[in-house]
C-alpha positions in Angstrom: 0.0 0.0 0.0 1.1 3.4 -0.6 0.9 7.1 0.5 0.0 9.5 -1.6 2.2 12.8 -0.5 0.3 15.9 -0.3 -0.1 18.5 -2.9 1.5 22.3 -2.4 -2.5 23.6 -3.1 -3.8 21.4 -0.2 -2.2 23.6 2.4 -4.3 25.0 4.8 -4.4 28.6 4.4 -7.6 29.3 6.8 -10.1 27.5 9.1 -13.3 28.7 10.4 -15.5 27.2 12.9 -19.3 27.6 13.7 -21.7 25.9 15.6 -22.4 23.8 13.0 -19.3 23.2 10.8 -15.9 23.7 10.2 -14.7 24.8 6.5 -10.9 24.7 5.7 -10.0 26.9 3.2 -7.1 25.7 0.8 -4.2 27.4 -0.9 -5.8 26.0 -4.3 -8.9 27.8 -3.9 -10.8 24.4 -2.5 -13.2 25.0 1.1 -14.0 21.8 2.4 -16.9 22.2 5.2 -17.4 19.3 7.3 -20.1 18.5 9.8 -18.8 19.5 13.6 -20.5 16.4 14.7 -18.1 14.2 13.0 -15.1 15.6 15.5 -16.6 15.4 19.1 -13.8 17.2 20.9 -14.6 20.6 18.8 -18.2 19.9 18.8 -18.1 20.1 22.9 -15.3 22.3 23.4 -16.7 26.1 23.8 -16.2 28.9 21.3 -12.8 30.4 22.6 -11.8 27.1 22.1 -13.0 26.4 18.8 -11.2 29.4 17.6 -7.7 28.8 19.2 -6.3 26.7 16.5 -3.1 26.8 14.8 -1.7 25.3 11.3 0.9 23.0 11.9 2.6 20.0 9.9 4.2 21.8 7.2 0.8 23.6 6.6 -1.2 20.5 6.0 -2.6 19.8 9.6 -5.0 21.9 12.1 -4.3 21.1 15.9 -6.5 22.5 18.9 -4.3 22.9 21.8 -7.1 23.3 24.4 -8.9 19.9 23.6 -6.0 18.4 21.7 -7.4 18.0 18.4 -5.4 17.5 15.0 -7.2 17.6 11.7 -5.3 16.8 8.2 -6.3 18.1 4.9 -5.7 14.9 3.4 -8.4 13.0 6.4 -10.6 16.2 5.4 -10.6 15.9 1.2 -11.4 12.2 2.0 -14.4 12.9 4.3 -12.8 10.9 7.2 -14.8 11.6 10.2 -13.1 11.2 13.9 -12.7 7.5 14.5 -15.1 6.4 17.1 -13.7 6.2 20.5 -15.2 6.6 23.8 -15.8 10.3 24.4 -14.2 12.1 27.2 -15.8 13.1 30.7 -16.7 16.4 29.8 
């Protein structure tokens, strides 16, 4: 099996979350908006938290300090929800 690398355009230039959803915005132009139901961390962490998020990995990743979340563009152009584990005590 192989990986595909990522492509220079699938950096992530800008990330915005609402109560709803959270659309990356790509250096090629591409938004990708995603249900915030699919990443349970974000979906319960408040908005302060929501909006402390840095790009990291080269520009391909999105990680959450406060409730130590990581998002790739790669997992996010495939439509890869959060695997399901069992949620933390809130």
């Amino acid at each position: 099996m192989t990986t595909l690398e990522p492509k220079a355009g699938e950096r992530v230039m800008d990330v915005r979350v609402t109560d709803d959803a959270i659309s990356v915005y790509l250096y090629d132009g591409r938004t990708i908006t995603v249900p915030l139901a699919w990443y349970p961390r974000l979906l319960h962490a408040t908005p302060a938290q929501r909006s402390n998020w840095r790009i990291t990995g080269a520009g391909y990743r999105i990680h959450w300090p406060d409730v130590d979340e990581d998002l790739s563009a790669q997992g996010l152009l495939r439509g890869a929800p959060a695997p399901h584990t069992a949620a933390k005590a809130a």
